[in-house]
C-alpha positions as CSV (number, residue, x, y, z in Angstrom):
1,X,0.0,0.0,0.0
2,X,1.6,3.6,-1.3
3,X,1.6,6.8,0.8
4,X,-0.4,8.4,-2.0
5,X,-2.9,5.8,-1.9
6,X,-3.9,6.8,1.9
7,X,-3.0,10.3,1.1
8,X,-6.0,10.1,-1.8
9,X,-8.3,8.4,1.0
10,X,-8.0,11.0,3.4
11,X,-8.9,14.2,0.8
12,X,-11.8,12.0,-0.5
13,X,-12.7,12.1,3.5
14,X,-12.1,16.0,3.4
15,X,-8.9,15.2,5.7
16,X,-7.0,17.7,4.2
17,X,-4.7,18.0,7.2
18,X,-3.7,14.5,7.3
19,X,-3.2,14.1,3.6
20,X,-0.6,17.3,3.8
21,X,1.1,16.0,7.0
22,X,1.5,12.2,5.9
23,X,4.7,12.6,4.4
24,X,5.7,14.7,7.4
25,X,4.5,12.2,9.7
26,X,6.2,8.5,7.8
27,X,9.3,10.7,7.4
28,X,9.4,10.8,11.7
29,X,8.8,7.1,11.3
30,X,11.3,6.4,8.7
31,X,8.3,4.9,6.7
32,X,8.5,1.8,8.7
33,X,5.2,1.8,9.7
34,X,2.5,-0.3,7.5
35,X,-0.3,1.7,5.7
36,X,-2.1,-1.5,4.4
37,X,-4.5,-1.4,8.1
38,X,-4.7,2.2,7.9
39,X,-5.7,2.4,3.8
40,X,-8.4,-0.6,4.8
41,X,-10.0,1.5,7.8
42,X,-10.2,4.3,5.3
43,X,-11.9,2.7,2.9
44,X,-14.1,1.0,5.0
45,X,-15.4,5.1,5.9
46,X,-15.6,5.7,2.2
47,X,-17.7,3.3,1.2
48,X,-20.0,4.0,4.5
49,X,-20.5,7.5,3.7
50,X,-21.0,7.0,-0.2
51,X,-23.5,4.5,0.4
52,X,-25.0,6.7,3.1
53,X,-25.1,9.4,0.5
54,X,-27.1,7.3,-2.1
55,X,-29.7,6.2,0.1
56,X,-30.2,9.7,1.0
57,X,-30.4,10.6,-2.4
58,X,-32.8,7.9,-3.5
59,X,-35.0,8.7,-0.2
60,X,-35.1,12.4,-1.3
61,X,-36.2,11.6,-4.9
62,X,-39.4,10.0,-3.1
63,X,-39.6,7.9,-5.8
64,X,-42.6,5.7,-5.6
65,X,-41.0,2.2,-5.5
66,X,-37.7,1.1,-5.9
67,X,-37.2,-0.5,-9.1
68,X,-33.9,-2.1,-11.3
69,X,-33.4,-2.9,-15.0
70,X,-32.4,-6.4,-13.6
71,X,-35.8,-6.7,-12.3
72,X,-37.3,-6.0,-15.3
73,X,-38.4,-8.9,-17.8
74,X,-37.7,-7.7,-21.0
75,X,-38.6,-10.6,-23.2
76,X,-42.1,-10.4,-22.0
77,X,-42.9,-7.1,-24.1
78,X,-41.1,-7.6,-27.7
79,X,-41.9,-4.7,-28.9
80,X,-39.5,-2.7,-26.2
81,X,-36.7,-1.4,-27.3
82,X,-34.4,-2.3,-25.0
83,X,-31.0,-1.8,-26.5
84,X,-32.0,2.2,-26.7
85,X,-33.9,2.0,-23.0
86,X,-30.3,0.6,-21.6
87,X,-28.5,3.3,-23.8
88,X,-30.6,6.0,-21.9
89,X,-29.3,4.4,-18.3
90,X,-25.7,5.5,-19.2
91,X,-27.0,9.0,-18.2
92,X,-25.4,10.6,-20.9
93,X,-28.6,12.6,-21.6
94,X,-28.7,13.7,-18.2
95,X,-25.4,15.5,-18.6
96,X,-27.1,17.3,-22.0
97,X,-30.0,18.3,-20.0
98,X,-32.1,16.5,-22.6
99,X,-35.9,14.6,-22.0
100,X,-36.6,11.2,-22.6
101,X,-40.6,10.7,-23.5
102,X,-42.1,7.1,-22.4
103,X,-45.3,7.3,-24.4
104,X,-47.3,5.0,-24.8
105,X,-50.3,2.1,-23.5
106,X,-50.8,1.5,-19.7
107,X,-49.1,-1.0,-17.9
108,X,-46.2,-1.8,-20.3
109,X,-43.6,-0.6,-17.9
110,X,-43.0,3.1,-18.6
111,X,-42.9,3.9,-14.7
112,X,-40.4,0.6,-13.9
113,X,-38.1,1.9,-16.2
114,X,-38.3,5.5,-15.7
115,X,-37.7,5.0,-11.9
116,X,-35.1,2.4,-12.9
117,X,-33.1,5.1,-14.5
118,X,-33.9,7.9,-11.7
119,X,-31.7,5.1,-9.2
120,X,-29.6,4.4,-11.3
121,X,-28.7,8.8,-11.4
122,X,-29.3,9.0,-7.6
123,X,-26.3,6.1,-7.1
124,X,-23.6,7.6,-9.9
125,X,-24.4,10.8,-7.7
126,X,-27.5,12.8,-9.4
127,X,-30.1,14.2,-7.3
128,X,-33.4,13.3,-9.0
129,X,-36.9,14.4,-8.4
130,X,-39.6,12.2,-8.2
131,X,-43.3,12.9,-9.0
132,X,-46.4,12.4,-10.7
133,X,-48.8,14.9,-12.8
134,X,-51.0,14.8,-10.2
135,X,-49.0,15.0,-7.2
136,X,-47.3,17.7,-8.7
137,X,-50.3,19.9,-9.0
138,X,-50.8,19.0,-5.8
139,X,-47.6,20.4,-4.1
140,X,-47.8,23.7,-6.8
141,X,-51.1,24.1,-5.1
142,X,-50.1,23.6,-1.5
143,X,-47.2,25.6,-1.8
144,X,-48.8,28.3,-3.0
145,X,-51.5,28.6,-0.1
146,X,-48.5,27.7,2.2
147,X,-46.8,30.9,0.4
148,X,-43.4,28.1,0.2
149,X,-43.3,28.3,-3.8
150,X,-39.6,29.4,-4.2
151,X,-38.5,26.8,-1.5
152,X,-40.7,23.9,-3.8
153,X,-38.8,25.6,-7.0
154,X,-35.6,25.6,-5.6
155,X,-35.8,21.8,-4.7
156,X,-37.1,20.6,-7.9
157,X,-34.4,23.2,-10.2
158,X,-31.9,21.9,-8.3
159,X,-32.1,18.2,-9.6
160,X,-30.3,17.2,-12.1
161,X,-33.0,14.6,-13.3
162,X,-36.5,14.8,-13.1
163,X,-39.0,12.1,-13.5
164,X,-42.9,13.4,-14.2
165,X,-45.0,10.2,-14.1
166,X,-48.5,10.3,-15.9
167,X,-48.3,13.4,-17.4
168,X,-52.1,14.3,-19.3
169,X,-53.5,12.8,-16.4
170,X,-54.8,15.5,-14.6
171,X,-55.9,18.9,-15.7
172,X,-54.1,22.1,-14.2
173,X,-55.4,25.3,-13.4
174,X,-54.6,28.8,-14.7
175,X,-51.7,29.3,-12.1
176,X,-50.6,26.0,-11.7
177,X,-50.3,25.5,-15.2
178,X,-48.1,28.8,-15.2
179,X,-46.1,27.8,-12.6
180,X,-45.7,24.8,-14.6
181,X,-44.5,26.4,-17.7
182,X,-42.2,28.4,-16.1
183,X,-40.3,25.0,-14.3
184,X,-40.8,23.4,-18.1
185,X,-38.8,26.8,-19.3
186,X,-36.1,27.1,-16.7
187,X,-35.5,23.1,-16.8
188,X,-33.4,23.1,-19.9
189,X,-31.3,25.0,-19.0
190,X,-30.0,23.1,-15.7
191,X,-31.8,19.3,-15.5
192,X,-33.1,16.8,-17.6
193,X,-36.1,14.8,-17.4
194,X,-37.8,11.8,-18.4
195,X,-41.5,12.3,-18.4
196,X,-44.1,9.5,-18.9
197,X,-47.7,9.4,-20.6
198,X,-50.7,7.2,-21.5
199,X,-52.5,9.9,-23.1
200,X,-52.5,10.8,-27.1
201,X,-49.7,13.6,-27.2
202,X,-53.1,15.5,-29.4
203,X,-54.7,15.4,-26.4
204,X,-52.3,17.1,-24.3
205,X,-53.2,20.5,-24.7
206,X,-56.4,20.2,-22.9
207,X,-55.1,19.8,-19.6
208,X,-54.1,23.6,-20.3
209,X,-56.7,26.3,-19.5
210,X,-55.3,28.5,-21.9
211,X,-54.3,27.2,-25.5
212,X,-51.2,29.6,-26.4
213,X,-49.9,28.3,-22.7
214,X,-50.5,24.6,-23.7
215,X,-48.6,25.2,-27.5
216,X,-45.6,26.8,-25.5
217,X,-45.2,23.8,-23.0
218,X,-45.6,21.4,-25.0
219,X,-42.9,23.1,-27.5
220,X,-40.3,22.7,-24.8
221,X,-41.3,19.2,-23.6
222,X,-40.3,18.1,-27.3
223,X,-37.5,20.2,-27.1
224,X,-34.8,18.1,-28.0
225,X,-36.7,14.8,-27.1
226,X,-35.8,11.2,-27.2
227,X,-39.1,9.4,-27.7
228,X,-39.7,5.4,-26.9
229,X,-43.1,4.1,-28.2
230,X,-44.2,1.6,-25.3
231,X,-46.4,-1.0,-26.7
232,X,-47.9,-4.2,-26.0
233,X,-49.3,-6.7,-23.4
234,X,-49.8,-5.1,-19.8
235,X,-46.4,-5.9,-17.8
236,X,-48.2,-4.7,-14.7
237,X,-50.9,-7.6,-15.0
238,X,-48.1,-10.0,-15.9
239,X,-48.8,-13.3,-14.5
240,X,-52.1,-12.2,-12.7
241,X,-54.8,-12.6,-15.1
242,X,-55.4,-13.3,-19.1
243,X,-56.6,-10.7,-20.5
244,X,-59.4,-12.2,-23.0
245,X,-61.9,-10.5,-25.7
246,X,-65.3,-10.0,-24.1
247,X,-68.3,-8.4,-26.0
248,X,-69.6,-5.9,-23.4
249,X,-72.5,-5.4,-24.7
250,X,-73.4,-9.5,-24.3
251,X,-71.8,-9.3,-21.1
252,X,-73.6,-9.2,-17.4
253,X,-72.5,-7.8,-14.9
């Protein structure tokens, strides 16, 4: 074990004391003494507090499950592309502040792999934030009454990721849907995002009040977007039930 080893241990612990008097110190000792405890015992408190550090991240992103791309079957849903969904958990877009559109039917695993990506940020050191359509016009509207809007902007403008589940879900009002806009405007600048939808991109603009504030948010969603179709059987109802053609009008209830 090499001085410089330790001496990089100790300024990734902030110990930059130690790390300038080491050579001070094994100069007094005639560098008898063995580091290979020493570098072990600091390791061991690197990996604590990085590990410490991720699950704080992940528990701040309030994500709403933990999910993996190992837990994910891909071979149930052909139609995924899953060469181009792994190429997206490299991050790489993150670091362009791009957006990653999941469009597409219910239950083919948009969310799973959205949140699959949003850990995968939070562990390689990303902060992330975590919400849904309708949660989000739930804390714009709390805020607001709670007169805490620029502490709820500063938290979710200081992620580098975020992940808006459901999006066309709910409708917004004439201030939320402003207040919206202008986190949809100052995002591209600073994050990137990976937002998810059920609903036909046409009918997006009516969860807008106002039409010329729907055209302008939708313009920068697909601002530089990467767009996966998700198609297919229902991964949610995977082994639960088989999903069969009924004629509702012949059926009883």
């Amino acid at each position: 074990m090499t001085p410089e080893t330790v001496r990089q241990q100790l300024q990734n612990l902030r110990l930059n004391h130690s790390s300038q008097a080491l050579e001070d110190v094994l100069t007094r000792h005639k560098k008898a003494v063995s580091l290979g405890w020493l570098s072990e015992l600091l390791q061991l408190e690197i990996d604590q507090r990085r590990d410490a550090q991720i699950r704080a991240r992940i528990k701040a992103a309030s994500f709403p499950e933990i999910t993996t791309f190992e837990g994910f079957d891909f071979s149930f849903n052909p139609h995924l592309n899953e060469e181009h969904l792994r190429s997206l958990a490299t991050l790489k877009f993150i670091e362009q502040n791009q957006i990653a559109l999941f469009l597409g039917q219910p239950g083919t695993g948009k969310t799973h792999i959205a949140v699959s990506i949003g850990v995968l940020a939070a562990t390689a050191g990303f902060k992330v934030f975590s919400t849904s359509a309708k949660r989000l016009n739930q804390q714009l509207v709390l805020a607001r009454a709670r007169n805490t809007l620029d502490d709820l902007f500063r938290k979710i403008l200081s992620a580098r990721l975020w992940i808006l589940d459901d999006w066309g879900m709910v409708s917004f009002e004439r201030q939320v849907s402003e207040e919206i806009f202008d986190l949809l405007d100052r995002r591209k600048h600073s994050s990137a995002m990976i937002l998810t939808s059920n609903r036909d991109v046409a009918e997006w603009p009516q969860i807008f009040p106002e039409p010329v504030l729907a055209g302008s948010a939708i313009d920068r969603i697909f601002d530089r977007a990467d767009i996966t179709i998700f198609e297919g059987k229902s991964y949610r109802l995977k082994g639960r039930i088989n999903v069969k053609d009924v004629d509702l009008k012949n059926s009883t209830p």
